[in-house]
MDAnalysis code that builds the backbone (N, CA, C; Angstrom):
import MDAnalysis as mda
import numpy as np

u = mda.Universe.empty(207, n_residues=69, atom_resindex=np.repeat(np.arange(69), 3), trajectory=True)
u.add_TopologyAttr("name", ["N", "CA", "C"] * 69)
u.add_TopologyAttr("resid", np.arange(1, 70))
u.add_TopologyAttr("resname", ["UNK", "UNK", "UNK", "UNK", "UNK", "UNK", "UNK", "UNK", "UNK", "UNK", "UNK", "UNK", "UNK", "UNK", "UNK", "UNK", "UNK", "UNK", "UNK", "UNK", "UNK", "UNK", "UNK", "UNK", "UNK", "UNK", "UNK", "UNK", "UNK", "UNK", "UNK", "UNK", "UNK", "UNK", "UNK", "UNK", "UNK", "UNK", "UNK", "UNK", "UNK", "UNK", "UNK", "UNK", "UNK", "UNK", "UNK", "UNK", "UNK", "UNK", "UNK", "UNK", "UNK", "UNK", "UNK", "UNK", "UNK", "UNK", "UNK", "UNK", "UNK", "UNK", "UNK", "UNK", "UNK", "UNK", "UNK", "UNK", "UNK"])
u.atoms.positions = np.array([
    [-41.724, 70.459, 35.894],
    [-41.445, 70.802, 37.276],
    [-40.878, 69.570, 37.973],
    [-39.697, 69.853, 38.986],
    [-39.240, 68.480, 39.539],
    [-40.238, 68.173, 40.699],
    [-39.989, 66.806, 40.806],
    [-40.830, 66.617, 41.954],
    [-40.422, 66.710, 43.124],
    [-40.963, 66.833, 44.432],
    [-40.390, 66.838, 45.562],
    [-39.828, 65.511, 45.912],
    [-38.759, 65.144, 46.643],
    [-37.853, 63.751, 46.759],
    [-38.752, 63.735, 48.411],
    [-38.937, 62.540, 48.861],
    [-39.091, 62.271, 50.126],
    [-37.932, 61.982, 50.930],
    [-38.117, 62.435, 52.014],
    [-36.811, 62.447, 52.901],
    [-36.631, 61.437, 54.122],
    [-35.486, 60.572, 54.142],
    [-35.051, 59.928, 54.999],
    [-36.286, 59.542, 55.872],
    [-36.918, 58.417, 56.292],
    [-37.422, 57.945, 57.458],
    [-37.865, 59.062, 58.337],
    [-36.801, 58.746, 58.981],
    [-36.476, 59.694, 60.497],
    [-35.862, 60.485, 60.440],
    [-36.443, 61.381, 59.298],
    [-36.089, 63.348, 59.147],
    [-37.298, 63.856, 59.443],
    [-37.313, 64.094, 60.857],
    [-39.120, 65.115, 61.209],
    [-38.941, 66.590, 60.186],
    [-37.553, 67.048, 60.467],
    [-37.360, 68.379, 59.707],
    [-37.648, 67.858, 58.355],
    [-36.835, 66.649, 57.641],
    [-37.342, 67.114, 56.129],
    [-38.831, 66.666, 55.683],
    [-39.489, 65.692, 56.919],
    [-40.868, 65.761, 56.595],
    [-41.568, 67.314, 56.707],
    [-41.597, 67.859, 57.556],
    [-42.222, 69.393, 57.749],
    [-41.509, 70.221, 56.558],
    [-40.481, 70.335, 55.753],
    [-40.297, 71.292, 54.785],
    [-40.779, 70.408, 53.242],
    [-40.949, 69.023, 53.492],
    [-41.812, 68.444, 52.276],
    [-42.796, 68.994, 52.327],
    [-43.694, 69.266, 53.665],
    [-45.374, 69.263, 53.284],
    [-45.450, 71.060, 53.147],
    [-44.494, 71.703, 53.753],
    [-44.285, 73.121, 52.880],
    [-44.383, 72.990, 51.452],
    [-43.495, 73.051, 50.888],
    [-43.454, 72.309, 49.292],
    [-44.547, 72.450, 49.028],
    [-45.151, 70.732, 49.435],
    [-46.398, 70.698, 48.908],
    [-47.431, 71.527, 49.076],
    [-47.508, 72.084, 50.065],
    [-48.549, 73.201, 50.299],
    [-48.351, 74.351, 49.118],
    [-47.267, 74.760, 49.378],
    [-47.037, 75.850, 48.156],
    [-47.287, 75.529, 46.428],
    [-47.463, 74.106, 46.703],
    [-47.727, 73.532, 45.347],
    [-49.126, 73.393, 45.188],
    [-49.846, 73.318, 46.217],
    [-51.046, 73.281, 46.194],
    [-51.735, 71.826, 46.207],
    [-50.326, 71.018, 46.952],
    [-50.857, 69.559, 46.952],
    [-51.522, 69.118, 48.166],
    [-52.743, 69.232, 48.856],
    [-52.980, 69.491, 49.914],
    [-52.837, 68.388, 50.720],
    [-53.122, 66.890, 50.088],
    [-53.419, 65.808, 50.105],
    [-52.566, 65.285, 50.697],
    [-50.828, 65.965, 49.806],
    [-49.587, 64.919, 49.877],
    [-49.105, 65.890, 51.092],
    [-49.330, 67.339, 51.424],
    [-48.803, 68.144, 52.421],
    [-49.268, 67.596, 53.733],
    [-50.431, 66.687, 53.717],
    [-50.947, 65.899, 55.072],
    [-50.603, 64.774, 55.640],
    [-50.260, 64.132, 54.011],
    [-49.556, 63.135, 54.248],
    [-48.024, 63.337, 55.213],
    [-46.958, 64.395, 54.668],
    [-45.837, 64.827, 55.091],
    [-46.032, 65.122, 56.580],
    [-46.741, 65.875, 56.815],
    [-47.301, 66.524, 58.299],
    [-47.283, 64.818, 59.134],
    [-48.287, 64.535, 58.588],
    [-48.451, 63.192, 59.684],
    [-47.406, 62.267, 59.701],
    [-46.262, 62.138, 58.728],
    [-45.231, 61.692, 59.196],
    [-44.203, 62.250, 59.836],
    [-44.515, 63.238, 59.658],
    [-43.275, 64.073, 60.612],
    [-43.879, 64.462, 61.953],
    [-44.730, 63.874, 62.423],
    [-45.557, 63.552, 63.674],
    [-45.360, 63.001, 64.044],
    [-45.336, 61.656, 63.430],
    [-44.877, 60.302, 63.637],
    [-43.382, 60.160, 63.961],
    [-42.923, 60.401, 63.742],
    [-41.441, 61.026, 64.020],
    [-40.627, 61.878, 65.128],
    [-41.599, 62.906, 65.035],
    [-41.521, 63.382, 66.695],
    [-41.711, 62.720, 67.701],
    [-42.894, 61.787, 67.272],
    [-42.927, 61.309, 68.618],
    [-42.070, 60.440, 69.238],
    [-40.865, 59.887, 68.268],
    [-39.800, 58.961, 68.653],
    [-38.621, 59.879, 69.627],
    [-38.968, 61.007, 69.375],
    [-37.722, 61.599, 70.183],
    [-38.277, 62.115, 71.478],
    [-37.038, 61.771, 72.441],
    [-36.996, 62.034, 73.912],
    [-37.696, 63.317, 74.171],
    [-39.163, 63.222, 75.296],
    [-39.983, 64.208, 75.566],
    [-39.523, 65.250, 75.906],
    [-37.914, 64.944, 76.758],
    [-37.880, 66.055, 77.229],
    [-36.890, 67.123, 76.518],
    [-36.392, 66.525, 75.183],
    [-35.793, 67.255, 73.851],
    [-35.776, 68.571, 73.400],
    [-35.284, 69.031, 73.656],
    [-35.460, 70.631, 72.875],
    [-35.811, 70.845, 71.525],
    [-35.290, 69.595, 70.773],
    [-35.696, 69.266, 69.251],
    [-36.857, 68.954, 69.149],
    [-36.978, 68.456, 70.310],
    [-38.636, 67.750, 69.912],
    [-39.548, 68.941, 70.199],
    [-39.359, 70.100, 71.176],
    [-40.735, 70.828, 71.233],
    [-40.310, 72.169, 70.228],
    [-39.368, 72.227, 69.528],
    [-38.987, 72.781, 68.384],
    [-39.730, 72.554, 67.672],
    [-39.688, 71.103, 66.829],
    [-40.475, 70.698, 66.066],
    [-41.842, 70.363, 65.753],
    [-42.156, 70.343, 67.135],
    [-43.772, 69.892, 67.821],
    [-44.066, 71.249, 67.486],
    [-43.960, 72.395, 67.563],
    [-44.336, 73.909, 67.742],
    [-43.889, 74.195, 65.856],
    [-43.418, 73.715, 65.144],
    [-43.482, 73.756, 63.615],
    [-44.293, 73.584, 63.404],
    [-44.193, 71.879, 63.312],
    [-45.674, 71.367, 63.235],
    [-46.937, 72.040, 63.613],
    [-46.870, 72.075, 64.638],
    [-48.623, 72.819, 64.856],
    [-48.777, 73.856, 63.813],
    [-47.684, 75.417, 63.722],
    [-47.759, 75.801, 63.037],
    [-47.909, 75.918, 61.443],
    [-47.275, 74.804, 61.177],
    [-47.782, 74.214, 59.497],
    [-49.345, 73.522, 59.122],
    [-49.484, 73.099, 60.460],
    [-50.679, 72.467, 60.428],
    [-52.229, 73.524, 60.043],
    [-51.787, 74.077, 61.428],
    [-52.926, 75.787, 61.494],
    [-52.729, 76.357, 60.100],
    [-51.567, 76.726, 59.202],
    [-51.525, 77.082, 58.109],
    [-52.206, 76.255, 57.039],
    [-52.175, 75.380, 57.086],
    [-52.520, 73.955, 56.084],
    [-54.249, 74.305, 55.828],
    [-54.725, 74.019, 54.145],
    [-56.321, 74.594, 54.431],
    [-57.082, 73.422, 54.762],
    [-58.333, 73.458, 55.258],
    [-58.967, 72.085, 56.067],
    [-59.575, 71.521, 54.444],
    [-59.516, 70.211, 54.893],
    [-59.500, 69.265, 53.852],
    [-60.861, 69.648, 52.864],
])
């Protein structure tokens, strides 16, 4: 199986479709890891962004999906 590639720094999107991946892989560990960088990431972009509460509203949603540790 290939592995998932990590994405660019400052890709909030390809952090949130890594920790998909991993979720579907059943990596729960590395899907938290992804999440919290693509958190980290959001938070660099301008509050009042349309991208940003796009992504902020992914996030949550991947998160709520995600199973508790």
């Amino acid at each position: 199986m290939a592995e998932a590639r990590e994405p660019q720094p400052a890709d909030p999107d390809g952090w949130l479709r890594l920790a998909r991946a991993y979720g579907v892989l059943g990596e729960a560990d590395k899907a938290r890891d992804a999440l919290a960088a693509a958190e980290a990431e959001i938070a660099k972009l301008p509050e009042d962004s349309p991208e940003r509460a796009a992504l902020a509203q992914r996030l949550a949603a991947q998160r709520q999906a995600q199973p508790s540790p």
